[in-house]
TIZA-817784 format. One record per residue: residue number from 1; residue in three letters; x, y, z of N, C-alpha, C, CB in turn. Coordinates in steps of 0.001 Angstrom, whole numbers, plus 500000, padded with zeros to 6 digits. Glycine has a CB too. Layout:
! residues N
NUM  Ala  X  Y  Z  X  Y  Z  X  Y  Z  X  Y  Z
...
! end
This chain:
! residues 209
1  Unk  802937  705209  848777  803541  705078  847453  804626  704015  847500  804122  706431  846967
2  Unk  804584  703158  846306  805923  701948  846163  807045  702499  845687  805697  700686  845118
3  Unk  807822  702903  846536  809119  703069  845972  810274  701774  845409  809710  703817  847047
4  Unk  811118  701968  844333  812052  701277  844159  813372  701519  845055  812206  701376  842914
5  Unk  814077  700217  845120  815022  700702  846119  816308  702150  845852  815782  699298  846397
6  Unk  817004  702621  846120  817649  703845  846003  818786  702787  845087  818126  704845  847640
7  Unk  819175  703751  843937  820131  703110  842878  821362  704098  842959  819430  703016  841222
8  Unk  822382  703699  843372  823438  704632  843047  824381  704112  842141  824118  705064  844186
9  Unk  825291  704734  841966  826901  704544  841026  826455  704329  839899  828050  703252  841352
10  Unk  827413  703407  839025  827054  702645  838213  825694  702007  837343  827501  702096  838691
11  Unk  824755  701153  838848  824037  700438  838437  822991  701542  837479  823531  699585  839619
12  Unk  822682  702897  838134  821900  703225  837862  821555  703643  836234  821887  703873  838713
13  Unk  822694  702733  835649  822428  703297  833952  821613  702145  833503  824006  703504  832785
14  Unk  820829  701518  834206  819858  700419  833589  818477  700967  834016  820129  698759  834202
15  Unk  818228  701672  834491  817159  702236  835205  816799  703570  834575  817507  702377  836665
16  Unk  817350  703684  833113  817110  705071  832364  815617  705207  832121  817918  705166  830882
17  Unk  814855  704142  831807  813115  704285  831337  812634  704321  832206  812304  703334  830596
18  Unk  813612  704783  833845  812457  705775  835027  812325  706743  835017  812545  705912  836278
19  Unk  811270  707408  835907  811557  708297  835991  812018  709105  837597  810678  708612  835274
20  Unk  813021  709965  837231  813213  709997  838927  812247  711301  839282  815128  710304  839535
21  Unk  812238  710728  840178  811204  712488  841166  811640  712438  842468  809017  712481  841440
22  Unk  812564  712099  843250  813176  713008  844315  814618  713002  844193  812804  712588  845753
23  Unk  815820  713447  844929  817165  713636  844878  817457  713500  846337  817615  714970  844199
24  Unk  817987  712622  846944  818521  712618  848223  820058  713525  848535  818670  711075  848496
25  Unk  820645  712727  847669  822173  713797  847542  822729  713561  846311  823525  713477  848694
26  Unk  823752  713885  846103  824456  713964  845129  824334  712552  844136  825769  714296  845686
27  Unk  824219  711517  844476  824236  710151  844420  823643  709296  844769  824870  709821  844681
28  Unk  822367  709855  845530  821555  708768  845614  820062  709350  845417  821804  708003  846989
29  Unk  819796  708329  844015  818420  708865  843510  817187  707664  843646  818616  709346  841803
30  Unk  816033  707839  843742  814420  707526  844146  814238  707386  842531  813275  708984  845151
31  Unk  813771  706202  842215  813361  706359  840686  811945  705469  840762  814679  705650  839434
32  Unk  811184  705533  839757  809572  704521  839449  809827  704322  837781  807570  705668  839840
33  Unk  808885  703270  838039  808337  703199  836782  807327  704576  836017  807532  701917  836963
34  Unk  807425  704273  834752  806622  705678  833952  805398  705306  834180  806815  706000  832199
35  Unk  804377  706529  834074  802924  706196  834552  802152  705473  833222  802058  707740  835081
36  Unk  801274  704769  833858  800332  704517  832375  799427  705190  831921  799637  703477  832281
37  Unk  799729  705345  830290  798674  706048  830122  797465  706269  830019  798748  706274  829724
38  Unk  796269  707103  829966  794767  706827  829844  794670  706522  828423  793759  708072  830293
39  Unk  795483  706491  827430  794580  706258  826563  795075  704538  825870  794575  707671  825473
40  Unk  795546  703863  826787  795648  702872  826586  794881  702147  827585  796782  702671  826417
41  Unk  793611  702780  828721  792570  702601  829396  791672  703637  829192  792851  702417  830612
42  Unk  791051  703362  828208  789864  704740  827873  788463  703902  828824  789347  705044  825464
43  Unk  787834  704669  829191  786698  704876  829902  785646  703926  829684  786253  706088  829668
44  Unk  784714  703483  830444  783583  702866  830213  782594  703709  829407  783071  702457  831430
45  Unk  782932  705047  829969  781794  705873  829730  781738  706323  827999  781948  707240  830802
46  Unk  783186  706378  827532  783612  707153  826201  784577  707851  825995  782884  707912  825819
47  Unk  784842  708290  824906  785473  709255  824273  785125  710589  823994  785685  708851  823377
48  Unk  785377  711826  824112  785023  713049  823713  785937  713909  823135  784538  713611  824627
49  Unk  785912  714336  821838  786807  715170  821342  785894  716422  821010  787607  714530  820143
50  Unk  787111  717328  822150  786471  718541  822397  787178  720196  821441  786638  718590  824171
51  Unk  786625  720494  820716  787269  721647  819907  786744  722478  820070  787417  721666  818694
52  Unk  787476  723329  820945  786707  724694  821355  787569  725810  821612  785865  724544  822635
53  Unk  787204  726683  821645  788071  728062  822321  789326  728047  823428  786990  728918  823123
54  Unk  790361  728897  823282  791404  728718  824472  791538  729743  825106  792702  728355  824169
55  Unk  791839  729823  826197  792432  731326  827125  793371  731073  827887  791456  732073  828150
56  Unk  794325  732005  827982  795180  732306  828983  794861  732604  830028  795829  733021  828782
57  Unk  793825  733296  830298  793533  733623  831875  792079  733266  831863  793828  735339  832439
58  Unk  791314  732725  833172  789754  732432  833017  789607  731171  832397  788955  733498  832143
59  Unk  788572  730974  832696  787936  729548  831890  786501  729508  831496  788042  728231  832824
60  Unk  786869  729256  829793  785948  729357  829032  786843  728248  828055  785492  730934  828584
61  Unk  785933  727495  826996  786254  727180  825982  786606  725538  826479  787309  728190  825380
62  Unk  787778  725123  825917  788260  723687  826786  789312  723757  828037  789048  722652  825703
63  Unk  789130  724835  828363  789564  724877  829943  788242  724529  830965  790179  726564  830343
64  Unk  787081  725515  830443  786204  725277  831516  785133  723744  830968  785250  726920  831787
65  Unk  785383  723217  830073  785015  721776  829428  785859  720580  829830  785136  721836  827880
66  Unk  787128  720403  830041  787714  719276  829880  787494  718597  831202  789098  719432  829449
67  Unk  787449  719055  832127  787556  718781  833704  786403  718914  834297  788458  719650  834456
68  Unk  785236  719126  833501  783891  718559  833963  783709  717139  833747  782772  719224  833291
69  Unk  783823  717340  832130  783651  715684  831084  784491  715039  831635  784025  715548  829317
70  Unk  785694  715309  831987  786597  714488  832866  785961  713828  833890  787606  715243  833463
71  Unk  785624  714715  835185  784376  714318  836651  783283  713305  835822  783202  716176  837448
72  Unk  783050  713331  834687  781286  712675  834221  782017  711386  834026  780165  713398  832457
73  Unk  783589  710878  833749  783880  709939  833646  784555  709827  831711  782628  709180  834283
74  Unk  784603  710658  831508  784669  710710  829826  786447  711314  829919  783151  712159  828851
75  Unk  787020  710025  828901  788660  710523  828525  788164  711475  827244  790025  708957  827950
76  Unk  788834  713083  827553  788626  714097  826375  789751  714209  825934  788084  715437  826621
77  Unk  789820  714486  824224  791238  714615  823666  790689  716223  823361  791842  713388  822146
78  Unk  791190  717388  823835  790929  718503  823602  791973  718668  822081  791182  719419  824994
79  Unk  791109  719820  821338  792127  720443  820530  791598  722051  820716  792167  719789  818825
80  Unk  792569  722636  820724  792501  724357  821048  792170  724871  819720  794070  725173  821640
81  Unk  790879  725542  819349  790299  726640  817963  791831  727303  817617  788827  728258  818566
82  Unk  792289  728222  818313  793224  728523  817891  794318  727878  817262  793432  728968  818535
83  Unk  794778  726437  817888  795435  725792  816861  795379  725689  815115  795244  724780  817282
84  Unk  794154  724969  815186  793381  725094  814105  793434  726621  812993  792032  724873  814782
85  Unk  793827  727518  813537  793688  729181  813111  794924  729193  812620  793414  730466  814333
86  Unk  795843  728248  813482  797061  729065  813473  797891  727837  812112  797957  729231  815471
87  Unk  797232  726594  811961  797850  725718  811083  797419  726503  809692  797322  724075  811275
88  Unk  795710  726914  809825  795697  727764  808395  796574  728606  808247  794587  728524  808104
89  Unk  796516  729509  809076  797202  730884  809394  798859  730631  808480  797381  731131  811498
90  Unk  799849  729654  809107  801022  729903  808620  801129  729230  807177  802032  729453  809600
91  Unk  799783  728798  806598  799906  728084  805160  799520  729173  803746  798683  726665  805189
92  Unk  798965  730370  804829  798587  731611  803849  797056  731253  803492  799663  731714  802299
93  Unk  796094  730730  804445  794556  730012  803808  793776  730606  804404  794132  728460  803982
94  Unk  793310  730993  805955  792175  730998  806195  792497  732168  807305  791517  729590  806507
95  Unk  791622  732915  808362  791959  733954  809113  790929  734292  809443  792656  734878  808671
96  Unk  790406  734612  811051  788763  734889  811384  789865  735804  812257  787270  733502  812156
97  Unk  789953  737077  812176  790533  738147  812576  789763  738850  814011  790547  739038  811311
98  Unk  789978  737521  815032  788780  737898  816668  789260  739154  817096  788944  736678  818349
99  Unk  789118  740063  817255  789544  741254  817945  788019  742147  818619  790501  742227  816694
100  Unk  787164  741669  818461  785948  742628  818961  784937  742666  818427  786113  743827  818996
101  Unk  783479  743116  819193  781729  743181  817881  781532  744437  818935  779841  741313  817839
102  Unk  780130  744987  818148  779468  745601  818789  780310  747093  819125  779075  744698  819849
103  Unk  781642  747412  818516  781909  748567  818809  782824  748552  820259  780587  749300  818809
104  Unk  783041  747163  820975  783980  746903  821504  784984  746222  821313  783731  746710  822128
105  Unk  786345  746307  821313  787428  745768  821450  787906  744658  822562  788046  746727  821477
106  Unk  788023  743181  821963  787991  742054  823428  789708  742030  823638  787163  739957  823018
107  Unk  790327  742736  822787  792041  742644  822519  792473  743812  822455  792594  741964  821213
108  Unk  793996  743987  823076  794464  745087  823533  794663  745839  822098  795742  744862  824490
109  Unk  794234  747269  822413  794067  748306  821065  795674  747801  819975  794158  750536  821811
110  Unk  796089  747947  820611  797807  747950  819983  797904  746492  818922  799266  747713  821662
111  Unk  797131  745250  819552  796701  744494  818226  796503  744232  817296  796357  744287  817997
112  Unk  795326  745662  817111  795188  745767  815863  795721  746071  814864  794662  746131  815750
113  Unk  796804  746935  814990  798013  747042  814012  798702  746298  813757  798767  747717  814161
114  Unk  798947  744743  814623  799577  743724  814161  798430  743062  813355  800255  742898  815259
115  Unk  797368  742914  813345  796541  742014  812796  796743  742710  811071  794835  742023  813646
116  Unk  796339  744395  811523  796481  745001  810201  798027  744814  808967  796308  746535  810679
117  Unk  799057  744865  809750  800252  744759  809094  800732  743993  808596  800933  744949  809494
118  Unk  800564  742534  809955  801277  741572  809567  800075  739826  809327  802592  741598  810876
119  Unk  798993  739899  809942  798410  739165  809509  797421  739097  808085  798023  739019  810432
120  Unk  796932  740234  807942  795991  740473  806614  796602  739980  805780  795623  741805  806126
121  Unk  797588  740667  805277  799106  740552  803877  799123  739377  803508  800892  740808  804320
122  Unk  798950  737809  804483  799305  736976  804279  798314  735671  804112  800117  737055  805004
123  Unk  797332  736626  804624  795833  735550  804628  795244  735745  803064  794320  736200  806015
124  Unk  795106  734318  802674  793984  734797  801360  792559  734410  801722  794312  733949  799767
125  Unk  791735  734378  803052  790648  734558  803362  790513  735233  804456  790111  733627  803359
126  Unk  790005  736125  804527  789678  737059  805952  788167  737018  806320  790075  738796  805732
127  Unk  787860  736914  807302  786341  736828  807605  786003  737662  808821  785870  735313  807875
128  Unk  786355  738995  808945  786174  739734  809802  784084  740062  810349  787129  740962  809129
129  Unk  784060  740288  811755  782851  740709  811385  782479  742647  810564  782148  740399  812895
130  Unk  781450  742960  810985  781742  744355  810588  782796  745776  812016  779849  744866  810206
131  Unk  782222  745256  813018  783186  746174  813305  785025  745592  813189  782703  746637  814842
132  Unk  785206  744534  813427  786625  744238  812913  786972  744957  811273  786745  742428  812853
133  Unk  785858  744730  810696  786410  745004  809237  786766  746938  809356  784867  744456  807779
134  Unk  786214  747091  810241  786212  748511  810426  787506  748983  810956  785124  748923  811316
135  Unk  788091  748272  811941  789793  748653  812814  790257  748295  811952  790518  747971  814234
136  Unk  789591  746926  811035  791200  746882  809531  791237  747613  808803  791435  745811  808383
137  Unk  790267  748556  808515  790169  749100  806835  789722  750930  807343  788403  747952  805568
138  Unk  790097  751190  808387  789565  752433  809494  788457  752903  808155  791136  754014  810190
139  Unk  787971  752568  807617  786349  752654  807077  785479  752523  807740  785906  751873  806246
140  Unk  784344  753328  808038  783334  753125  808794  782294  752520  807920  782953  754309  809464
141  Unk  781285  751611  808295  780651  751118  807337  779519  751246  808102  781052  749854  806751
142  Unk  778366  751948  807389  776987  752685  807558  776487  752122  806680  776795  754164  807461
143  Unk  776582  751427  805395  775404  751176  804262  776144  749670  803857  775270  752615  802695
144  Unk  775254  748886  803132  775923  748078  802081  776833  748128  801334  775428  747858  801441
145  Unk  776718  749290  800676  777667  749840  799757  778787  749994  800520  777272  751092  799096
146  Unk  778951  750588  801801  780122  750831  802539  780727  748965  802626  779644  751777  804270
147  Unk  780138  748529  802883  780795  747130  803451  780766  746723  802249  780069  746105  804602
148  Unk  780219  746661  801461  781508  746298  799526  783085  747274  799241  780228  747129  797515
149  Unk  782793  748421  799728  784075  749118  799999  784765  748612  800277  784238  749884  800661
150  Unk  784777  748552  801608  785499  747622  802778  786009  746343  802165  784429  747178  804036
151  Unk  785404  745437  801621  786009  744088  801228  787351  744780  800042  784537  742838  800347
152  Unk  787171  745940  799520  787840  745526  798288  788905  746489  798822  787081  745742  796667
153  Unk  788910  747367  799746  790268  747641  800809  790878  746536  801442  789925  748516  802041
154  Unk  790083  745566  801943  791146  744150  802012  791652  743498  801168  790754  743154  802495
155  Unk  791202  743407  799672  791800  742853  799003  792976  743193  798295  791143  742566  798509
156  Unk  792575  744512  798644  794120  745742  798597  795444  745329  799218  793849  747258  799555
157  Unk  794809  744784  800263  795882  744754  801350  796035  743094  801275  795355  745490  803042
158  Unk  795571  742305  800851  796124  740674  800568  795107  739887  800252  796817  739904  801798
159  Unk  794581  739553  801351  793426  738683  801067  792289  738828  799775  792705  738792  802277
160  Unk  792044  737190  798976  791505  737317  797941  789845  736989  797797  792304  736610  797205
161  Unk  789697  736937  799224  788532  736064  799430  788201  736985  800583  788745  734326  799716
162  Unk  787024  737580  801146  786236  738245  802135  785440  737879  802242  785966  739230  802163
163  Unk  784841  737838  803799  783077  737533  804058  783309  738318  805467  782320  735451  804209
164  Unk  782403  739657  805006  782002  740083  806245  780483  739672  807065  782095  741452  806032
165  Unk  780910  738834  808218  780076  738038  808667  778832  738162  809066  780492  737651  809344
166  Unk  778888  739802  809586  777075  740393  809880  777969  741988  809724  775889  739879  812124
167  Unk  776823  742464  809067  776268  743881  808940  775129  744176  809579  776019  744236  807678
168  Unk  775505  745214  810559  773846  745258  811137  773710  746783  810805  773500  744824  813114
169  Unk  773136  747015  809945  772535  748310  809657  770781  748591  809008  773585  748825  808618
170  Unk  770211  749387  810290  769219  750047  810635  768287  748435  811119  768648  751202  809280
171  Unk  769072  747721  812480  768373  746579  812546  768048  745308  811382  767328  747106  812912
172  Unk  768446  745481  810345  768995  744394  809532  770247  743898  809165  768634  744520  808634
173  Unk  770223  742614  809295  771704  741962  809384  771543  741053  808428  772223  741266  810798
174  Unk  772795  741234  807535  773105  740467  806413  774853  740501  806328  772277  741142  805034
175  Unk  775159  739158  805463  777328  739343  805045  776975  739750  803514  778818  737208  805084
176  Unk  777944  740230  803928  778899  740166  802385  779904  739374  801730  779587  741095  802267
177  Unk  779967  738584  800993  780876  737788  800443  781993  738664  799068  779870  736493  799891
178  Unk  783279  738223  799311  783711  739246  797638  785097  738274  797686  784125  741718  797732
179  Unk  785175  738621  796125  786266  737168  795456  786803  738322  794496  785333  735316  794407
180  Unk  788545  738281  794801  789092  738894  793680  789735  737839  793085  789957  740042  793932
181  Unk  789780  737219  791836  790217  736643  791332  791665  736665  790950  789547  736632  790761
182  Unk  791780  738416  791048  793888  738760  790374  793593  739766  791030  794719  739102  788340
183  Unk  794789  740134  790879  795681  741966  791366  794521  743010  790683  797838  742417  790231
184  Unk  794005  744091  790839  793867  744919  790109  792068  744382  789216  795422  744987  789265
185  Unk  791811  743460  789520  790839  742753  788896  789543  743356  790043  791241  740906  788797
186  Unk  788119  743597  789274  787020  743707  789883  786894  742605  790848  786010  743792  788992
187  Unk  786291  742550  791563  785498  741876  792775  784310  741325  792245  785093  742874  793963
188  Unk  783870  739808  792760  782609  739631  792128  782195  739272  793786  782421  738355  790651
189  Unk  780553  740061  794122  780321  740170  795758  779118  739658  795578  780364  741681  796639
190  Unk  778601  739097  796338  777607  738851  796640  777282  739225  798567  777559  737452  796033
191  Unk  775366  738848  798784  775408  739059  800129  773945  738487  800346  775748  740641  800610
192  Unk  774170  737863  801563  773195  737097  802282  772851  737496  803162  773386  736092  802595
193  Unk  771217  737963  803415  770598  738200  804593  770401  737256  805714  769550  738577  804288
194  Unk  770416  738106  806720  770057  737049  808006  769207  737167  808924  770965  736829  808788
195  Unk  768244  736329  808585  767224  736582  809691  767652  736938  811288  766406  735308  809730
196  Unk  767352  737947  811449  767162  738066  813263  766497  737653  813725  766946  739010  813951
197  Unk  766946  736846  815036  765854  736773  816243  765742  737210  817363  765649  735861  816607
198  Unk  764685  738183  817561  764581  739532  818854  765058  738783  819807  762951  740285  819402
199  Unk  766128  738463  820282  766757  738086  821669  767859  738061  821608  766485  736972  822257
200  Unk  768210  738219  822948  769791  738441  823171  770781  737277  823930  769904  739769  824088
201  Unk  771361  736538  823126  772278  736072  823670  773632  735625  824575  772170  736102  823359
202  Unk  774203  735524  825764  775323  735321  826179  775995  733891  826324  775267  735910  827189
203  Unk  777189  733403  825606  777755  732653  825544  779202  732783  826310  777625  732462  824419
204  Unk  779644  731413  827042  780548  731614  827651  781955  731006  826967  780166  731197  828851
205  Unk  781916  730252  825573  782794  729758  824812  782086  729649  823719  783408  728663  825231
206  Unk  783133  729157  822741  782715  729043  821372  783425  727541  820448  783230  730583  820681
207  Unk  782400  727005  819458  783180  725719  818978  783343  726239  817881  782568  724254  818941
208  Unk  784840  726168  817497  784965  727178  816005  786157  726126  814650  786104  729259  816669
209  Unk  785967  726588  813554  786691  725407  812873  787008  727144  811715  785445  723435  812161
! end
């Protein structure tokens, strides 16, 4: 490595746009120049902007993405799904309430009472699937009719806009869509079937907007 020579006293107030990274003593500091950046040398290979899922622990999403495409030779500008959640989130717009499918919980139980209390209230779109809509609205939903219930217990609780994303009841899967227009005002719902296809899927991330 090129070091610059060691700057002490005085001189060293011209040498502020280094950066230092070691400390000898009190007074005598190791400084470089700042590194350059990649994106003022982007790649032969390309560009990749990657929007995908984030985690704290494990890698999935653009943890276990960025540092492959990286190895293939590709500069990635990651952006984290959750960001994206969270810019709707504090504007009062949009809300995909991830907490669990299938009758399992992927988030610690105690969650759900924050999602219920303090996130619903403030979202005017919620898009839970059906068992989420179920820890929000402790409604169990067995029929169609139950999951029109369900939307208009959320709209109780804030949100003006619902789409419960799959209903799977007796092996058919279809959403529900429901729009309250005001306070106290009917719901106008609609709902879209969804074709199944007999197979089972495992995914290890998700690209979500």
């Amino acid at each position: 490595m090129l070091r610059t020579p060691l700057i002490t006293g005085p001189e060293s107030k011209a040498f502020r746009g280094f950066s230092i990274f070691r400390v000898r003593s009190s007074r005598e500091l190791v400084v470089m120049a700042p590194p350059i950046l990649s994106l003022a040398l982007p790649s032969e290979t390309g560009r990749v902007l990657s929007i995908q899922s984030h985690t704290v622990q494990g890698y999935v999403g653009n943890k276990s993405a960025v540092f492959p495409l990286q190895l293939l030779g590709y500069d990635v500008d990651p952006i984290n799904s959750v960001q994206i959640y969270w810019l709707r989130f504090i504007s009062g717009d949009f809300c995909d309430p991830v907490m669990g499918d299938e009758g399992k919980l992927y988030v610690p139980p105690e969650l759900v009472s924050v999602y219920r209390e303090k996130v619903v209230p403030v979202a005017s779109m919620l898009t839970p699937n059906q068992f989420e809509a179920e820890q929000l609205t402790g409604f169990r939903i067995v029929s169609e009719q139950d999951g029109r219930e369900a939307c208009n217990i959320i709209h109780a609780a804030g949100p003006t806009k619902v789409v419960i994303t799959s209903i799977n009841i007796d092996n058919n899967l279809f959403l529900i869509g429901s729009h309250q227009k005001g306070k106290g005002q009917s719901s106008s719902q609609f709902r879209i079937v969804i074709p199944k296809i007999p197979a089972y899927f495992t995914v290890c991330s998700s690209v979500s907007f």
